[in-house]
C-alpha positions, 0 to 999 in steps of 0.5 A, a space after each residue: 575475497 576482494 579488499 574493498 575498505 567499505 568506509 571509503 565508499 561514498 556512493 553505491 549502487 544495487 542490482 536487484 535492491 528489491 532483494 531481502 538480502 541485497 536491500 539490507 546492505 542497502 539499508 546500511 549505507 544508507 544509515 551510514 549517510 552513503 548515497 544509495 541507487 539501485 533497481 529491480 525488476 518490479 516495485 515492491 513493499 521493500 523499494 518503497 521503504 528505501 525509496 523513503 529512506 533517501 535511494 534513488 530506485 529505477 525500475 527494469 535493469 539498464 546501464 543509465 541506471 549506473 552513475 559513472 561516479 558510483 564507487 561500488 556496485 553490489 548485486 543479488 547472486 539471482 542476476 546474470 553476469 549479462 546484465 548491463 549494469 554489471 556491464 557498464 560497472 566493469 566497462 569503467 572498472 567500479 568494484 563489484 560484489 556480490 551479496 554474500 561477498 559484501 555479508 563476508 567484508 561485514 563478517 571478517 572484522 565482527 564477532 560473527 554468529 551466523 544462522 545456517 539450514 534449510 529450515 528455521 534460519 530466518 526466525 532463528 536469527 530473529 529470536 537470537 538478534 532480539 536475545 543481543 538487543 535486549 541483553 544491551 549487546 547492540 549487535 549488527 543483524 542482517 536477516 531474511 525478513 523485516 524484525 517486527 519491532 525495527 520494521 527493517 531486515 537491518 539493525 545497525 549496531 555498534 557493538 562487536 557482534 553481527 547476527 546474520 542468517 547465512 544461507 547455503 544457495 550455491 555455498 554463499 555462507 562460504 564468505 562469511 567468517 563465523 565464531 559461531 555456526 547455527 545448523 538448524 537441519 539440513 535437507 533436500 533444497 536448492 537442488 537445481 544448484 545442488 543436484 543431490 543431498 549428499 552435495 548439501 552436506 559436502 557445502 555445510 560441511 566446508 562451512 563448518 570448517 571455517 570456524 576457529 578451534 575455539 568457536 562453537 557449532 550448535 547442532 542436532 548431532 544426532 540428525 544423521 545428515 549433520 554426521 559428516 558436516 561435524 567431522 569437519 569442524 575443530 570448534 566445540 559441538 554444542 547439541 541445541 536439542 539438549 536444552 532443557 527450558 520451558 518455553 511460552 512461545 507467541 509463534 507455534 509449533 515443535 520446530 519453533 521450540 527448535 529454534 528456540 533451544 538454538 537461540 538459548 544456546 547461542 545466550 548460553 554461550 554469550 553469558 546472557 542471562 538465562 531468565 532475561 534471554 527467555 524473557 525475550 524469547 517468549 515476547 518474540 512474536 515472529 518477522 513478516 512472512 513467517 506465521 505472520 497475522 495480517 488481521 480478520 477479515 470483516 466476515 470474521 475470517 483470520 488471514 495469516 502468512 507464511 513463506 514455508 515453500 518447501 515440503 518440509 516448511 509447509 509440513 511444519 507450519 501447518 502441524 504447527 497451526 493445527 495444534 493452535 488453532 484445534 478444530 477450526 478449519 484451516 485454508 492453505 493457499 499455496 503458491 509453489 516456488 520454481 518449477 525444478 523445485 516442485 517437480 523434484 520434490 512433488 512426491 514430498 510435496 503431495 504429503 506436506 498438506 496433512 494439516 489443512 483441511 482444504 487446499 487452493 493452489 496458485 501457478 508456480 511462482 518462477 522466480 529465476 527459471 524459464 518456464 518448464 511445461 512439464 511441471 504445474 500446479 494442478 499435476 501437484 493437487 492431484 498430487 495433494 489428492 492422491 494422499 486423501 487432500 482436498 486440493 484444487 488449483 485455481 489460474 488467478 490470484 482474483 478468482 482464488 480470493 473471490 472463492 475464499 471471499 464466498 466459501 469461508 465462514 467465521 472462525 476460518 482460518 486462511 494461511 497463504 503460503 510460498 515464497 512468491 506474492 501470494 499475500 497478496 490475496 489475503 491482503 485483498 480479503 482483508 480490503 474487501 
């Protein structure tokens, strides 16, 4: 890791600051009183916010964008080593980190917890980081969507612990330096990095290992792709699955029950009070993008969002949906994230919507991919189709709200779903 002593940073800068994570470290300096500079592709909810808090944000990636004064640049793993802001950073040899190797500097002088899973990492950090707020813990936390009471993915705190959802894309977690591993599951994901799921669990498994002999790894030990991972690990095996509280969650569905065992187990081992921790947890009303209410429309339409963009997500949040909402009827307006994802896992995908009676799919979102013609979102309504959905893909955001605008009635429930803008149709619902 590089050795890099960020209290003598004076002024960075970000490639791809519009990023969840890489706009959290922004945060930070910018509560640190750093000077603060970066850009991005596209103007976003998260620029502007940094905007306000004093960044200097350009829009489109060029060199001018680099002041020669700047002491240290960081950028999101999604930018190619040809940008000409790393570039230019290299050419006048300013320190350059990634954002899982500025996550790992942050980690190595802090108690760590960190929150790993192809599921459920991000609320699960949530729920913990509210847990050390409200036991007066002040941990630092760094999760992958805005908390709803800070309005921010940062909490700068001044105690010893830092919460941070670790993520497992092409092995970033690896950076960091945890007393405390949380596995949510693991499952097929990132396979355009990853290749397989056996490669999967080689990489949680080396994460595993980086705990100390008296660290702690929560787990369901018996999923059956934890079996290898926990065999690399010294640390004590704490089973989440095996705490018995009665939760009154805010948030639905058995897999948010999951993840409040993980947060308890986390309490448990911090010695917070039982009664206060479930106190917290059952006032935890989620974070942006995950199950998240956007209003009623004024038809009396209920508008929620989600991020879930995999088969398992969608499976999840919409099972969850069903048994809080009974017999209302349930629009999924769902936005597919990457070609290489939707067609590796189409089979699955074409089974995950059980829970919505009806289905509008949008284009796939691309994200970081070059367009793949063999692959698109009306071959997965079909897929939808195939296994008794009701589903149909409609070419623009526009014509999908105008068709929601005129077929849903009151008591209606509209759930846009994926990774990509697709909240951007029930916001419009909600003007209109």
């Amino acid at each position: 890791m590089k050795n890099i002593d960020l209290d003598k940073i004076r002024k960075a800068h970000f490639v791809g600051i519009g990023g969840i994570g890489v706009s959290a470290i922004a945060r930070m300096m910018l509560s640190e009183g750093k000077i603060v500079s970066g850009s991005d592709s596209l103007e976003s909810l998260i620029t502007k916010e940094l905007e306000k808090l004093g960044a200097k944000i350009s829009m489109g990636h060029n060199a001018g964008n680099v002041a020669d004064d700047v002491d240290l640049i960081v950028y999101t793993p999604a930018v190619d080593f040809e940008n000409p802001e790393l570039k230019k950073g290299k050419k006048l040899n300013i320190p350059i980190l990634s954002y899982p190797e500025m996550l790992g500097i942050i980690s190595k002088n802090k108690y760590t917890i960190a929150v790993s899973g192809a599921h459920g990492k991000t609320t699960t950090t949530a729920i913990i980081g509210k847990i050390l707020i409200d036991a007066k813990y002040d941990p630092t936390i760094i999760v992958g969507s805005l908390l709803k009471e800070q309005g921010s993915n940062f909490v700068a705190g001044k105690g010893d612990y830092f919460v941070v959802e670790a993520c497992e894309y092409k092995k970033s977690f690896l950076n960091l330096n945890p007393k405390i591993i949380v596995i949510t599951n693991i499952d097929n994901d990132h396979l355009d990095y990853y290749g397989n799921l056996e490669n999967i669990k080689i990489a949680f498994g080396e994460f595993a290992s980086k705990l100390p002999e008296n660290g702690y790894l929560i787990c369901d030990p018996n999923d059956k792709n934890l079996e290898d991972v926990i065999k690399k690990t010294k640390s004590k095996i704490i089973d989440y699955a095996k705490i018995d509280t009665d939760f009154d969650l805010k948030i639905p569905g058995e897999h948010n029950i999951k993840n409040a065992k993980a947060a308890m187990a986390v309490a448990e081992i911090l010695n917070i009070n039982e009664k206060e921790a479930l106190t917290s947890l059952n006032d935890f009303s989620g974070t942006w993008r995950r199950f998240e209410y956007k209003g009623e429309t004024k038809k009396g339409v209920l508008i929620y969002d989600d991020y879930g963009h995999h088969p398992t997500e969608i499976k999840a949040t919409l099972k969850g949906a069903r048994e809080f909402f009974g017999n209302k009827k349930i629009w999924c307006i769902f936005q597919p994230h990457l070609y290489s994802r939707t067609k590796l896992l189409l089979y699955d995908f074409g089974k995950s919507f059980g829970g919505a009676d009806e289905i509008v799919l949008a284009d796939i979102y691309a994200a970081r991919e070059p367009k793949d013609e063999s692959i698109n979102s009306k071959m997965l309504a079909e897929e939808i189709t195939k296994n008794g959905g009701k589903a149909v893909y409609m070419k623009s955001f526009d014509k999908i709200a105008n068709f929601l605008a005129e077929n849903t009635k009151k008591g209606d429930v509209v759930i846009t779903m994926g990774a990509g803008d697709i909240f951007k149709i029930g916001e419009k619902l909600l003007r209109n």
